[in-house]
C-alpha positions as CSV (number, residue, x, y, z in Angstrom):
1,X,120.1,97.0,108.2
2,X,121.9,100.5,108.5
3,X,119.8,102.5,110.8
4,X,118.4,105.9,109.6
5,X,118.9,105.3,105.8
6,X,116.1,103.4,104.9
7,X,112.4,105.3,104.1
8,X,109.6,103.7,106.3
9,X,107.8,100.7,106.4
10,X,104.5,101.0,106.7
11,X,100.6,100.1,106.2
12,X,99.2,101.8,102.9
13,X,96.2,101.5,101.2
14,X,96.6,101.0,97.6
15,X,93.1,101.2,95.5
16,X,91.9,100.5,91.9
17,X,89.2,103.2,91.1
18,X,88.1,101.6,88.4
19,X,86.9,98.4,90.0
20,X,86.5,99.7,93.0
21,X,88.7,97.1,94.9
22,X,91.3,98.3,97.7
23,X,93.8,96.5,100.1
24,X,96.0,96.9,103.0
25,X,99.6,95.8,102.8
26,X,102.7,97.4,103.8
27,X,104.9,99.2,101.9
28,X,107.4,102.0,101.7
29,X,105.4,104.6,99.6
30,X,104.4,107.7,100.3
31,X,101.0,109.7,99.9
32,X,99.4,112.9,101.2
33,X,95.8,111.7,100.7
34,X,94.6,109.8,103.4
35,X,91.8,107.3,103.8
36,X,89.9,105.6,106.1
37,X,90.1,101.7,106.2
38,X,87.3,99.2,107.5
39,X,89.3,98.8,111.0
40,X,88.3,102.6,111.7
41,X,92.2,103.6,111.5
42,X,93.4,106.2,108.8
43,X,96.6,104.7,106.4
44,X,97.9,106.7,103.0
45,X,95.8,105.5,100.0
46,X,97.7,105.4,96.7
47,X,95.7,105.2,93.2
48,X,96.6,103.1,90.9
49,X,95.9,102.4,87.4
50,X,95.2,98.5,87.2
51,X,95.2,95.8,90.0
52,X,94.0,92.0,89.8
53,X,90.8,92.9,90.5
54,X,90.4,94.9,86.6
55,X,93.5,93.4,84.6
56,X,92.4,91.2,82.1
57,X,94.6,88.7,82.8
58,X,93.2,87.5,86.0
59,X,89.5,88.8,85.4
60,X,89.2,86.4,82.5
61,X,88.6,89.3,80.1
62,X,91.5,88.8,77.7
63,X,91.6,89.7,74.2
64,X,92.9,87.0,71.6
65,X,95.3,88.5,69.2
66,X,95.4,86.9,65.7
67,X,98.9,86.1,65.3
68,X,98.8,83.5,62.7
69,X,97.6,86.7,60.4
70,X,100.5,88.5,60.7
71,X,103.0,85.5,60.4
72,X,101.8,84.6,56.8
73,X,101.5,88.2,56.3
74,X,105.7,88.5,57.1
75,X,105.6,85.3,55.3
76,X,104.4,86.7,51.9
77,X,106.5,89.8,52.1
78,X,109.6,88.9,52.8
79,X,109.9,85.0,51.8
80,X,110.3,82.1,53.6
81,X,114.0,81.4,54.0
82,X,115.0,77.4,54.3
């Protein structure tokens, strides 16, 4: 790699508030707040929205969307062409 053009890679802290689940990893963004991790050392902390710990994907919470509704629905409207 070309030195001096690349941002920093570092340890960061990125945390779901909403289930309450954080983890270390290394990345290259940036934050102003700061937090304190289980090791004692402080590491950025970035917010995010949704992580695997709250998407309803991996939490087994998924909603089932009725499709087959809206295909007979397209069906009746505009015809099925053979």
């Amino acid at each position: 790699m070309k030195p001096g053009i690349h941002p920093p890679y570092r340890p960061v802290v990125f945390r779901d508030r909403a289930a309450g689940f954080a983890f270390l990893t290394r990345s290259t963004a940036t934050s102003d707040k700061m937090v304190e991790w289980e090791d004692g050392a402080t590491y950025p902390v970035i917010d995010v929205e949704i992580s695997s710990a709250s998407h309803p994907f991996y939490t087994g919470n998924a909603r089932v969307v009725d499709t087959a509704g809206r295909v007979e629905r397209f069906e009746r409207r505009y015809g099925r062409q053979r």
